[in-house]
N, CA and C atoms of all chains as a GROMACS GRO file, in nm:
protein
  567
    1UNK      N    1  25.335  37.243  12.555
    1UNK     CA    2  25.384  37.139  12.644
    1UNK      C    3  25.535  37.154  12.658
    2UNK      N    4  25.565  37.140  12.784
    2UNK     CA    5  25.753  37.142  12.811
    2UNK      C    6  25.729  37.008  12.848
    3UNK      N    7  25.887  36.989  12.872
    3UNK     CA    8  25.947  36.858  12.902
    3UNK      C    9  25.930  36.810  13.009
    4UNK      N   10  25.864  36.908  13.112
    4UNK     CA   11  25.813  36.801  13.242
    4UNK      C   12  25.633  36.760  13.172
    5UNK      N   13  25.554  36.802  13.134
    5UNK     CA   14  25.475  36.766  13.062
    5UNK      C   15  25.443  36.642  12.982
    6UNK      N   16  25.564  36.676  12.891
    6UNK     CA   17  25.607  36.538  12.830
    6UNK      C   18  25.664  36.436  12.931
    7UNK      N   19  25.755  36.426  12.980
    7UNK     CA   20  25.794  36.359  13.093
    7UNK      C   21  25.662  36.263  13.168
    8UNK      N   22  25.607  36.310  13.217
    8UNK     CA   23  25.482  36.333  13.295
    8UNK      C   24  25.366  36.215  13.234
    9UNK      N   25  25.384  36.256  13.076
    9UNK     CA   26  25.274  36.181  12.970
    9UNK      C   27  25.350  36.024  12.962
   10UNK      N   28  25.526  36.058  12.973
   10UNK     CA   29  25.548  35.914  12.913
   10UNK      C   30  25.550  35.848  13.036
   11UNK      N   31  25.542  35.872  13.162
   11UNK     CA   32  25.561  35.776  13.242
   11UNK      C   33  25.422  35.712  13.302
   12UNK      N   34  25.325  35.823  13.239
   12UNK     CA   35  25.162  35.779  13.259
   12UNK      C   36  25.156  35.680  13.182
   13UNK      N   37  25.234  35.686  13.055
   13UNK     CA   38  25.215  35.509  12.984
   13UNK      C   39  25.275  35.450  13.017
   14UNK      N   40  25.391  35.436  13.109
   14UNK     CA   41  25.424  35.306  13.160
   14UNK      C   42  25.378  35.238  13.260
   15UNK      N   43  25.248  35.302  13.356
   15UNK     CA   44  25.198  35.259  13.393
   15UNK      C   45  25.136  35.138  13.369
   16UNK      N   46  25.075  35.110  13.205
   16UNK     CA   47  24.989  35.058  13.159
   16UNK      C   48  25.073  34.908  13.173
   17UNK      N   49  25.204  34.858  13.161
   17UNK     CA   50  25.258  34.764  13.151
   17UNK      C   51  25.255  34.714  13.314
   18UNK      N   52  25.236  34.811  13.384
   18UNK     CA   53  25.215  34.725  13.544
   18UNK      C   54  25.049  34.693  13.572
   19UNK      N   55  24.966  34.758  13.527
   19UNK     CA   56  24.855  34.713  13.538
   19UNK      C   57  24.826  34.577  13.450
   20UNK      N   58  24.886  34.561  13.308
   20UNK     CA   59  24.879  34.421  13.258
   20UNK      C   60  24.948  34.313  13.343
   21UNK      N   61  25.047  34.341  13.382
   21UNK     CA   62  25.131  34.213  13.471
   21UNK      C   63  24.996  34.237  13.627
   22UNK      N   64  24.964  34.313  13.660
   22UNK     CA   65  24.850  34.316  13.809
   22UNK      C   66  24.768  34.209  13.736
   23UNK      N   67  24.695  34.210  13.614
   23UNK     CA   68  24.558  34.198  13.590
   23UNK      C   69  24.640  34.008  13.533
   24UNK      N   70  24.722  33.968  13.490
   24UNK     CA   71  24.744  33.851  13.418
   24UNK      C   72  24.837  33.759  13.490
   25UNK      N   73  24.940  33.818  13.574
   25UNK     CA   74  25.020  33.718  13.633
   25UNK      C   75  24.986  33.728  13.794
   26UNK      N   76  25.076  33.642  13.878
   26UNK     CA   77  25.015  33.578  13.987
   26UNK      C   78  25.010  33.697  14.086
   27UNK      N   79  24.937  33.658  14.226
   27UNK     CA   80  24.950  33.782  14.275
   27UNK      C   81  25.044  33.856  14.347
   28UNK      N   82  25.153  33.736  14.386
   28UNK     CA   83  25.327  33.803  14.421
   28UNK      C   84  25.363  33.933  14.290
   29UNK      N   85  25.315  33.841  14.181
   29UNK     CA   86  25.363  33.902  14.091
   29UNK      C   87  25.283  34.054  14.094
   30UNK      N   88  25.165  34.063  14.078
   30UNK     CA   89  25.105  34.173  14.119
   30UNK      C   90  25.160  34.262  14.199
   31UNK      N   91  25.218  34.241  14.318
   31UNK     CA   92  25.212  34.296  14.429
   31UNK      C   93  25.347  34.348  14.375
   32UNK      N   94  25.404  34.325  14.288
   32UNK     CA   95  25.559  34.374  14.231
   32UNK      C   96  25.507  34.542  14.185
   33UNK      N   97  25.406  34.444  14.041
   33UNK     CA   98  25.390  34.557  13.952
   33UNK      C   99  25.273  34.678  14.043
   34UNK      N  100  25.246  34.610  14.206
   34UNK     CA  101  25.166  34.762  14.225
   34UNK      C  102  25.316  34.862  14.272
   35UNK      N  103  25.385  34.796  14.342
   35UNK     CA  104  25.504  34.866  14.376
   35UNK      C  105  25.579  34.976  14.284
   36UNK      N  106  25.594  34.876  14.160
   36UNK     CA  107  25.635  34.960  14.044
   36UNK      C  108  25.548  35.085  13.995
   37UNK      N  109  25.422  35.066  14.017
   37UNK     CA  110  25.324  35.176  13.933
   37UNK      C  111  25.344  35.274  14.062
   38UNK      N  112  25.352  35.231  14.181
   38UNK     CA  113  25.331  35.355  14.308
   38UNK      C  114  25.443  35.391  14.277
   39UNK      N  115  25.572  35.393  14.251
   39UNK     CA  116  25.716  35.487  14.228
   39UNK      C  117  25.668  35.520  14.101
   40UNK      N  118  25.612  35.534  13.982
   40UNK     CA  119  25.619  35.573  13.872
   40UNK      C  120  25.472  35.675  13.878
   41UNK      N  121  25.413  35.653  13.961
   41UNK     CA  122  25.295  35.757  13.976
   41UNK      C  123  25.349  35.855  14.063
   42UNK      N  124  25.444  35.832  14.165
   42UNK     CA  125  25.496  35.948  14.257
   42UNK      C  126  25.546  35.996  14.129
   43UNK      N  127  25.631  35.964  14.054
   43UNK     CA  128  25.762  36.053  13.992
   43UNK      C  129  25.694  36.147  13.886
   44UNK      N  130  25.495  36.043  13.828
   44UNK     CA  131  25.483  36.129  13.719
   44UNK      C  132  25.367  36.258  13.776
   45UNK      N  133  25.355  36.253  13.948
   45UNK     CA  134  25.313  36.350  14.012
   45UNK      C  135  25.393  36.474  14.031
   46UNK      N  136  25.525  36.424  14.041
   46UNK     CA  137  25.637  36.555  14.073
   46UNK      C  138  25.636  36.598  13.957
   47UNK      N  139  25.626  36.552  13.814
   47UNK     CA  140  25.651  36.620  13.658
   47UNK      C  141  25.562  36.745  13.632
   48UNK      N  142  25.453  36.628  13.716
   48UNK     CA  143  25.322  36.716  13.647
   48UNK      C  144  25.318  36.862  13.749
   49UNK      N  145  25.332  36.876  13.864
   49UNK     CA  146  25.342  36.930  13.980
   49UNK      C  147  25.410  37.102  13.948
   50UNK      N  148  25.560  36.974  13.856
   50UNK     CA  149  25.627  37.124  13.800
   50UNK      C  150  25.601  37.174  13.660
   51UNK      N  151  25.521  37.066  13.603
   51UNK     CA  152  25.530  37.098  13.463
   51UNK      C  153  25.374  37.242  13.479
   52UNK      N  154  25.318  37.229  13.570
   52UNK     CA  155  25.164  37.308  13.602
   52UNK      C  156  25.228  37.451  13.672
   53UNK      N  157  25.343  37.428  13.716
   53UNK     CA  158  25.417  37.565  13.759
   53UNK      C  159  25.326  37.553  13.947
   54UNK      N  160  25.293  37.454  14.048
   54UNK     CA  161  25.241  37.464  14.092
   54UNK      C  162  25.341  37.442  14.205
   55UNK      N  163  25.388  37.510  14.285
   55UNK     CA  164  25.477  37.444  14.397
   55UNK      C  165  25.354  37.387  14.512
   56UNK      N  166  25.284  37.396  14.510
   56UNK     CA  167  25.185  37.353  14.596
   56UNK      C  168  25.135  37.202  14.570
   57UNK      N  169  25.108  37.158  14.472
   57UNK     CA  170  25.053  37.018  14.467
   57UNK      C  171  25.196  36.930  14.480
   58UNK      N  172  25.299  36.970  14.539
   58UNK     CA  173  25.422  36.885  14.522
   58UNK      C  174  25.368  36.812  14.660
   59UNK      N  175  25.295  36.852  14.728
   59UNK     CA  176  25.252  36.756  14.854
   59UNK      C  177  25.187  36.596  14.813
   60UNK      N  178  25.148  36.627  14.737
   60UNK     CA  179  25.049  36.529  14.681
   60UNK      C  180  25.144  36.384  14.629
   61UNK      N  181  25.250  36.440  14.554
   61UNK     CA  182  25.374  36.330  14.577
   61UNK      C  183  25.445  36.306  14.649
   62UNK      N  184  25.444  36.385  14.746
   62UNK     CA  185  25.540  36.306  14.930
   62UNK      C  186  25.430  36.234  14.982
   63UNK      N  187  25.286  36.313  14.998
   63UNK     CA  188  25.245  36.172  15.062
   63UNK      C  189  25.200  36.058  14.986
   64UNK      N  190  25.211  36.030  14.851
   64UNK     CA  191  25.198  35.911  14.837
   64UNK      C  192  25.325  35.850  14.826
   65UNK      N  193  25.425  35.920  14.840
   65UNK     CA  194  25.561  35.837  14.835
   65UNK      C  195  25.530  35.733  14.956
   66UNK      N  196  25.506  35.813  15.064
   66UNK     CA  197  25.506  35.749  15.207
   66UNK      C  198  25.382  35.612  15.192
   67UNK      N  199  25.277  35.708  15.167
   67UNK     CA  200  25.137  35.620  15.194
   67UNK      C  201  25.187  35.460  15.032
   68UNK      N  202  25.199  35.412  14.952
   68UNK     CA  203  25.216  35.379  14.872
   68UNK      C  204  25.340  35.265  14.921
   69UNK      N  205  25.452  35.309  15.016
   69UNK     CA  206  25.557  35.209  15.040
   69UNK      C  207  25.468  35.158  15.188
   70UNK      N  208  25.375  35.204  15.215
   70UNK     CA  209  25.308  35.165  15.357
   70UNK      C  210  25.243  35.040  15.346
   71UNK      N  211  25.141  35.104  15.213
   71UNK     CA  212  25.037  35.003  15.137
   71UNK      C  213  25.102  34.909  15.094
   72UNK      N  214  25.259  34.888  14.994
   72UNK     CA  215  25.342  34.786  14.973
   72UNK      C  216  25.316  34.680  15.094
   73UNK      N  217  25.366  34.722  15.202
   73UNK     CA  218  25.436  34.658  15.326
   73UNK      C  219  25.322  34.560  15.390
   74UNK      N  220  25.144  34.672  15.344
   74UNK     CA  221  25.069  34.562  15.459
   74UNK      C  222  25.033  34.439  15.339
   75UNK      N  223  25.029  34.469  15.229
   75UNK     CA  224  24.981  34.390  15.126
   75UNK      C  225  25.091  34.239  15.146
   76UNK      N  226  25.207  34.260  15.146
   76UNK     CA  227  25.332  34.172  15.130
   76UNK      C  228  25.332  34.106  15.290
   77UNK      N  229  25.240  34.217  15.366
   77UNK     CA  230  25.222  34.130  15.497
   77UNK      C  231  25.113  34.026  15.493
   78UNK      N  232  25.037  34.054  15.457
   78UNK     CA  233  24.920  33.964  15.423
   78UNK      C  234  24.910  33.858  15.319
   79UNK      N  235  24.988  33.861  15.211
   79UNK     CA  236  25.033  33.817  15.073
   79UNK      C  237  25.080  33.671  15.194
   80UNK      N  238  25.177  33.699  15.243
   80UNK     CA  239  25.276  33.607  15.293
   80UNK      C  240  25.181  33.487  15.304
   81UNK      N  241  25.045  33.492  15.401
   81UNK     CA  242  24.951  33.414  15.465
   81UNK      C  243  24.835  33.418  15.453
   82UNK      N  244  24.732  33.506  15.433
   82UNK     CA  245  24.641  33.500  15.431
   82UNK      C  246  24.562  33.515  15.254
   83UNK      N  247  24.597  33.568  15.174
   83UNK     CA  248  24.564  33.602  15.060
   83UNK      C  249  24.626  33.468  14.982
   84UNK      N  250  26.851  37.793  12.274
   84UNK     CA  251  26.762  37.750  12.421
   84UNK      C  252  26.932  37.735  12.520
   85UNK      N  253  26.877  37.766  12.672
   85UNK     CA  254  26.998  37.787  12.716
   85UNK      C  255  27.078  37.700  12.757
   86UNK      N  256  27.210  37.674  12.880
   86UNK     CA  257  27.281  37.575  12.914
   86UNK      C  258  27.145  37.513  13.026
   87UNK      N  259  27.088  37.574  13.109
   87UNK     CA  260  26.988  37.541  13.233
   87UNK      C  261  26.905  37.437  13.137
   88UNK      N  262  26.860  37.561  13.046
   88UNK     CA  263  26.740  37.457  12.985
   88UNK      C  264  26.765  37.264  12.930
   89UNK      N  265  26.884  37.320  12.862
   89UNK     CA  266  26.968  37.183  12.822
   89UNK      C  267  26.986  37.089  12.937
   90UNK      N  268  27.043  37.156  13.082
   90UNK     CA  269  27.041  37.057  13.189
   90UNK      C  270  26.926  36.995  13.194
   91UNK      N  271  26.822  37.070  13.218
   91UNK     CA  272  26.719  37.022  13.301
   91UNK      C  273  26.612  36.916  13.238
   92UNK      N  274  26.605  36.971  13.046
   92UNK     CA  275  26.610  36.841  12.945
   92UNK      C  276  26.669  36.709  12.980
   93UNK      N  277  26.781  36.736  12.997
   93UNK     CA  278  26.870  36.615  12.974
   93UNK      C  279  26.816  36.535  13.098
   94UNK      N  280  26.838  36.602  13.202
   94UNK     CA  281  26.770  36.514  13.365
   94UNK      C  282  26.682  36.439  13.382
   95UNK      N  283  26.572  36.543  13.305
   95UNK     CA  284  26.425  36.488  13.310
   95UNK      C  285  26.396  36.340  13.197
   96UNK      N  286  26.461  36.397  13.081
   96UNK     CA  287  26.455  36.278  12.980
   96UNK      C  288  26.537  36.111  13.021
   97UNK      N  289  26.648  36.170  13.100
   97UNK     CA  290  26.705  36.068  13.150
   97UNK      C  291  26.581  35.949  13.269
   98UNK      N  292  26.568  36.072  13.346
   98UNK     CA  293  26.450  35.988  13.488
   98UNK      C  294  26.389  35.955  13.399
   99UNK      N  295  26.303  35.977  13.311
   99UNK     CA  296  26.191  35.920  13.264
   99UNK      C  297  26.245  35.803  13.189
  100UNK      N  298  26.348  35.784  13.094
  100UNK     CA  299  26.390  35.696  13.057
  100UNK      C  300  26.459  35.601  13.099
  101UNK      N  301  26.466  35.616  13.235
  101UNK     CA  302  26.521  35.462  13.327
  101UNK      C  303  26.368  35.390  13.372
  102UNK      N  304  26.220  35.485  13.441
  102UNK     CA  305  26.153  35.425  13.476
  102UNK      C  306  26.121  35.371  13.352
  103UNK      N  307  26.083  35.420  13.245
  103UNK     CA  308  26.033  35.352  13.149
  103UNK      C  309  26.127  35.212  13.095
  104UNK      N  310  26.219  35.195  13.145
  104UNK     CA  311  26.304  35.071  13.099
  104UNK      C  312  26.265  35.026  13.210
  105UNK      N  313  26.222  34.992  13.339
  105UNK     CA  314  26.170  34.940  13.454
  105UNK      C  315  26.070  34.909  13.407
  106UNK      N  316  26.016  34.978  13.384
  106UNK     CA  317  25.885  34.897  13.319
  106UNK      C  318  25.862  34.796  13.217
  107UNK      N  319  25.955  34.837  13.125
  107UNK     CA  320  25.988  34.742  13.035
  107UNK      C  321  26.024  34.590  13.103
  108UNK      N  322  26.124  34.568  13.168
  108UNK     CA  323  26.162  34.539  13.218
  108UNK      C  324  26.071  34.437  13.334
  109UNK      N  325  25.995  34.495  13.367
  109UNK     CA  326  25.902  34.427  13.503
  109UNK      C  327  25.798  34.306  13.387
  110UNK      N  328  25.740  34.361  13.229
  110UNK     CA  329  25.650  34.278  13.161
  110UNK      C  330  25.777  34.143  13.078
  111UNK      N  331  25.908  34.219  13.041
  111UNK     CA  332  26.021  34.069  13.022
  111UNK      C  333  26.046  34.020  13.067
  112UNK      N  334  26.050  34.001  13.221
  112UNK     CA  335  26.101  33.921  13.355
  112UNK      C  336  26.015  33.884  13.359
  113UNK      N  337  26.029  33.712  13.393
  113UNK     CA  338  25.956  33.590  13.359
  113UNK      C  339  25.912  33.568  13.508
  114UNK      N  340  25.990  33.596  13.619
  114UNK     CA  341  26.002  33.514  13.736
  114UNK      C  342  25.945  33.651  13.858
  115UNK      N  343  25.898  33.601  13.973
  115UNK     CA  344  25.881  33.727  14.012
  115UNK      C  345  25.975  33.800  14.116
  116UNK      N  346  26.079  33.704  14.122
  116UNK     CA  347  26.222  33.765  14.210
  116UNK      C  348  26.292  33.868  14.113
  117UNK      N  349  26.239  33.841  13.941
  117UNK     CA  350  26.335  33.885  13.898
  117UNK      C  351  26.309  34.063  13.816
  118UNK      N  352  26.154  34.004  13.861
  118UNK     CA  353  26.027  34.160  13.849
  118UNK      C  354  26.058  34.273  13.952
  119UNK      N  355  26.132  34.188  14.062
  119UNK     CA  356  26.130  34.247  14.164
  119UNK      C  357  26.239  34.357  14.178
  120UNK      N  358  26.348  34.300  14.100
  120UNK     CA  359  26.482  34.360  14.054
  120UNK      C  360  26.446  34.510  13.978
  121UNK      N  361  26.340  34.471  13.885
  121UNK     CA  362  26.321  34.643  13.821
  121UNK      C  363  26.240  34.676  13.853
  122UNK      N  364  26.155  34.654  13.937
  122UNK     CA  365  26.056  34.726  14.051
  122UNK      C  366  26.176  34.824  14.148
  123UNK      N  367  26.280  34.725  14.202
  123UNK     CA  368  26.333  34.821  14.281
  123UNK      C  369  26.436  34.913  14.221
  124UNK      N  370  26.499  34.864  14.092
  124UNK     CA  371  26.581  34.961  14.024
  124UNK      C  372  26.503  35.076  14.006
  125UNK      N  373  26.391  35.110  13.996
  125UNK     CA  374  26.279  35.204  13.906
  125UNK      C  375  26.320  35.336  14.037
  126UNK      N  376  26.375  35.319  14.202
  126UNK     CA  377  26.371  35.374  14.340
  126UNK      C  378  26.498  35.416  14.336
  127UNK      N  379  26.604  35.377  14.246
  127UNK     CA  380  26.707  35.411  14.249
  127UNK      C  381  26.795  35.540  14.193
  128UNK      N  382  26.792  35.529  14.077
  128UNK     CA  383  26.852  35.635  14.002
  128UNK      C  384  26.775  35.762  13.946
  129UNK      N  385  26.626  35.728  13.868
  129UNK     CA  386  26.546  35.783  13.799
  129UNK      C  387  26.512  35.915  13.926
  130UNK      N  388  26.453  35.835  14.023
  130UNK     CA  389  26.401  35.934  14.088
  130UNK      C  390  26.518  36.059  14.131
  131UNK      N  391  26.590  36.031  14.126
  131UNK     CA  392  26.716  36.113  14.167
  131UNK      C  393  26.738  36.209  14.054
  132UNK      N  394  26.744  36.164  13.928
  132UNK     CA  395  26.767  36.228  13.817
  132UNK      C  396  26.648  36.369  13.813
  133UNK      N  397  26.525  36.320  13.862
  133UNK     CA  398  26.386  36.409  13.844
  133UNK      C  399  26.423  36.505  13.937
  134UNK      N  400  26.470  36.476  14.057
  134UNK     CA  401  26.449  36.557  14.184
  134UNK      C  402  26.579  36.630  14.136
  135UNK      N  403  26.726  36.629  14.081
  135UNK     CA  404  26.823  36.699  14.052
  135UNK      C  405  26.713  36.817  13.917
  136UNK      N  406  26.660  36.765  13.862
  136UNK     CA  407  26.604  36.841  13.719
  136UNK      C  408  26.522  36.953  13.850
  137UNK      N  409  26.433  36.913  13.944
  137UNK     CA  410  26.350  37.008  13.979
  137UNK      C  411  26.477  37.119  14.089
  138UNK      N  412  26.595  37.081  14.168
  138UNK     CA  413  26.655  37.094  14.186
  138UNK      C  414  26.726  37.223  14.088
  139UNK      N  415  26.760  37.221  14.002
  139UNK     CA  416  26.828  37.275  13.891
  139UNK      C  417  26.689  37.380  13.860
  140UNK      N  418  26.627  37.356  13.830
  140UNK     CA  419  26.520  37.445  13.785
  140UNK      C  420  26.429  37.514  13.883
  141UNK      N  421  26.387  37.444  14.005
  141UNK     CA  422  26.366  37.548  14.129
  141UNK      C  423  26.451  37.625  14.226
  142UNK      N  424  26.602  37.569  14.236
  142UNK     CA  425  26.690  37.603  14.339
  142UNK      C  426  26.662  37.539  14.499
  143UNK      N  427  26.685  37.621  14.574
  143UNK     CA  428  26.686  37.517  14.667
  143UNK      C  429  26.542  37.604  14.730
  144UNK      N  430  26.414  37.565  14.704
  144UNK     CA  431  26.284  37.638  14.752
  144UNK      C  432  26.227  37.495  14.719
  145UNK      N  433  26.102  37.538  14.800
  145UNK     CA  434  26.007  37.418  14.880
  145UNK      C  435  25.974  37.290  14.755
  146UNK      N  436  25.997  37.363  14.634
  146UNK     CA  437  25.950  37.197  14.538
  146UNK      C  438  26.086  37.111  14.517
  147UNK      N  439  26.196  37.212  14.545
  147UNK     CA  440  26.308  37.093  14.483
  147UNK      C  441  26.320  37.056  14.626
  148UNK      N  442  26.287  37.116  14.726
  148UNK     CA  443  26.316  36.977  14.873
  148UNK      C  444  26.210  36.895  14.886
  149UNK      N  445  26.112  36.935  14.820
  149UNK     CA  446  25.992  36.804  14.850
  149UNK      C  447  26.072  36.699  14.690
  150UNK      N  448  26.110  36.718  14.632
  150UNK     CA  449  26.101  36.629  14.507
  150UNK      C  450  26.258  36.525  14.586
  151UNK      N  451  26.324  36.598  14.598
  151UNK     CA  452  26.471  36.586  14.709
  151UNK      C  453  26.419  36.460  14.795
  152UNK      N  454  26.297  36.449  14.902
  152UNK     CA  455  26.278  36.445  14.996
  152UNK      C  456  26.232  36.290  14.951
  153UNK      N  457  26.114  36.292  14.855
  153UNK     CA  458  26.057  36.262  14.728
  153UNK      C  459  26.190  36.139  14.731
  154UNK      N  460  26.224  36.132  14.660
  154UNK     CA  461  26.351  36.076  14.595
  154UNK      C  462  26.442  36.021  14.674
  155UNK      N  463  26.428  36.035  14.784
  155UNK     CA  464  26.516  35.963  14.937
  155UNK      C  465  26.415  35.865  15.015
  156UNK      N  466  26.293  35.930  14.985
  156UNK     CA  467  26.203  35.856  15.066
  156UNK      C  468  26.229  35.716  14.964
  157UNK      N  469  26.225  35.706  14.850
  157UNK     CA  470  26.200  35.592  14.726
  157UNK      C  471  26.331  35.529  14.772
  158UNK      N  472  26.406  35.587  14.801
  158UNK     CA  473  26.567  35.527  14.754
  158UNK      C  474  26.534  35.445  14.888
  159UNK      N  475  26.552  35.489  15.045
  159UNK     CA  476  26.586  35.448  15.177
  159UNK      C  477  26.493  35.344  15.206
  160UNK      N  478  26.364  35.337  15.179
  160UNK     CA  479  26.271  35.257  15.280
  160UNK      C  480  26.186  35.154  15.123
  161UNK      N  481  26.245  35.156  15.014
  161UNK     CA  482  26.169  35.044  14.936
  161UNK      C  483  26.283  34.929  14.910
  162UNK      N  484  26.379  34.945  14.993
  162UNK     CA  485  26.460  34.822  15.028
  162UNK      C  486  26.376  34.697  15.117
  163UNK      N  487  26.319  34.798  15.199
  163UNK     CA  488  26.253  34.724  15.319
  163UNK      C  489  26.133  34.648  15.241
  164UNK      N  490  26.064  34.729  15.168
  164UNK     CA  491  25.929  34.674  15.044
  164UNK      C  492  25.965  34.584  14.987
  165UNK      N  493  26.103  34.580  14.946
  165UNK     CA  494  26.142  34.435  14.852
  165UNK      C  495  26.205  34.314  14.928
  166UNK      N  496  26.231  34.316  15.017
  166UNK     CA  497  26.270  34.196  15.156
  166UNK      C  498  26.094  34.161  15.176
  167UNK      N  499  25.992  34.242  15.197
  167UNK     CA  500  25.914  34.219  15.256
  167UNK      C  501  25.832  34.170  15.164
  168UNK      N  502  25.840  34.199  15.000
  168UNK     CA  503  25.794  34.128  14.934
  168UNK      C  504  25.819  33.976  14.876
  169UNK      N  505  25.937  33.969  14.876
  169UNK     CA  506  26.079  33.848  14.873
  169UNK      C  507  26.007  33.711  14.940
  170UNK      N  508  25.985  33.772  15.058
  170UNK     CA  509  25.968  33.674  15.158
  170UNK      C  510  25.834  33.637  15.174
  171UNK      N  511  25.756  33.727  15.131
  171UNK     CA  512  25.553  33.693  15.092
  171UNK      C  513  25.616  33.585  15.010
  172UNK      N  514  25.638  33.625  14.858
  172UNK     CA  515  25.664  33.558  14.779
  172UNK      C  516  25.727  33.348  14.805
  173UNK      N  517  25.813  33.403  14.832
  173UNK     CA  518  25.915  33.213  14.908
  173UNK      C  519  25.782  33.141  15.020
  174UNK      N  520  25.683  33.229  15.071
  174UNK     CA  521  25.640  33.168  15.161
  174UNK      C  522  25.522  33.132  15.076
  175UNK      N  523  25.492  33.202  14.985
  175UNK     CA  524  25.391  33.130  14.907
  175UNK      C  525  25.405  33.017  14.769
  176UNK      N  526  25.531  33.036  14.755
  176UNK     CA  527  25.579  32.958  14.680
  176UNK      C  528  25.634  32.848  14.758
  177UNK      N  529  25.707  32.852  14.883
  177UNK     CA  530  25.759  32.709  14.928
  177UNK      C  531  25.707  32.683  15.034
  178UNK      N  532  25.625  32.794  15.073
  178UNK     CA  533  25.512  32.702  15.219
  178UNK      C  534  25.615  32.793  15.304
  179UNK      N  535  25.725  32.802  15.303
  179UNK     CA  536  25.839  32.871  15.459
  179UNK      C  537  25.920  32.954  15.374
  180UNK      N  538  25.992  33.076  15.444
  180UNK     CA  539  26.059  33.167  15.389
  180UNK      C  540  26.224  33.142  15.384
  181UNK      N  541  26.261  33.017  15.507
  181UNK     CA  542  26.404  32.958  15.524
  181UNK      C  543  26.414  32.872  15.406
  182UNK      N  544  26.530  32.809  15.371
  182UNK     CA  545  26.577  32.720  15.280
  182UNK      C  546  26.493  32.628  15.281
  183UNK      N  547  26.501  32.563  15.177
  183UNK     CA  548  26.414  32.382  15.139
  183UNK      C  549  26.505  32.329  15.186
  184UNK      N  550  26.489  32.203  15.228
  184UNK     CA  551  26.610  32.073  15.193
  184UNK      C  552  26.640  32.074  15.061
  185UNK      N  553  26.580  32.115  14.952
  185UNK     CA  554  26.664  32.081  14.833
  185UNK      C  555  26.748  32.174  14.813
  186UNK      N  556  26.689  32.275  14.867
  186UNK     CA  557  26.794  32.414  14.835
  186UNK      C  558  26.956  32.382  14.924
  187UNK      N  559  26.895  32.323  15.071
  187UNK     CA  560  27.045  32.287  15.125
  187UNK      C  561  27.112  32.199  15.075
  188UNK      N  562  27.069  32.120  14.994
  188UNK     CA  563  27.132  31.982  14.967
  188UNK      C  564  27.190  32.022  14.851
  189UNK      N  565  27.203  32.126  14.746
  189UNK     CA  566  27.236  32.188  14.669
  189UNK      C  567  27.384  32.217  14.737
   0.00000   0.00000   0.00000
């Protein structure tokens, strides 16, 4: 294991602290911690991306950069009123 | 182990150790304006730190401009995610996203 590897592993556990705030507090609050886990899953996609020596799956973290701040936007649109 | 290697340690350990204080951070914050604060800090620096590490260690070829690219996309347009969450939020908490009367009368 190198340090994007490792890298990679520790930010897969910090995931776990946004899925407890999704699953226990309200759903504004949710809608925080999905925000937070979609930037921390892009970043632990680029680790892993390089830690695999793969320049090819680096796609896989641009489009969820994009798709992920999209999904933010309709959720927080709907959050507002209907949910 | 060399000076590169030492950079690119140091970069990577750094990004990872700001999101992981974001995270921290998002389960100690009581309030959710204030979750919202290290939700968006997490878009700021870290990712920058990762994309300089892949940067440094790919040169300038197709993974350090997607990680580059990566890392601008987070920074530029999750400003807009946190206004847009801000304002879900006030409208579900105060019924309207403008001031209360108590807030003006303050």
């Amino acid at each position: 294991m190198d340090v994007w590897l490792w890298g990679a592993t520790a930010l897969l556990v910090g995931i776990a602290p946004c899925g407890w705030i999704a699953i226990r507090a309200s759903r504004a609050d949710a809608l925080v911690a999905l925000e937070l886990a979609g930037t921390v899953a892009t970043l632990a996609l680029v680790l892993l991306s390089e830690g695999f020596n793969r320049a090819s799956y680096m796609t896989v973290p641009v489009a969820l950069a994009f798709l992920s701040l999209v999904g933010s936007l309709l959720i927080a649109r709907f959050l507002g009123r209907h949910l | 182990m060399s000076a590169h290697d030492l950079v690119v340690d140091a970069l990577v350990i750094a990004g990872v150790t700001g999101e992981l204080l974001c995270c921290l951070g998002l389960v100690v914050a009581r309030d959710v304006f204030d979750r919202l604060h290290f939700a968006m800090a997490s878009t700021t620096l870290p990712p920058l730190l990762i994309a300089a590490a892949v940067i440094v260690e790919e040169d300038w070829t197709q993974p350090g401009i997607n990680a580059l690219l990566i890392a601008a996309v987070l920074f530029l347009v999750n400003p807009m995610v946190a206004h847009a969450t801000a304002r879900a939020a006030r409208a579900r908490r105060f019924g309207q996203v403008e001031a209360t009367d108590a807030e003006r009368r303050r």
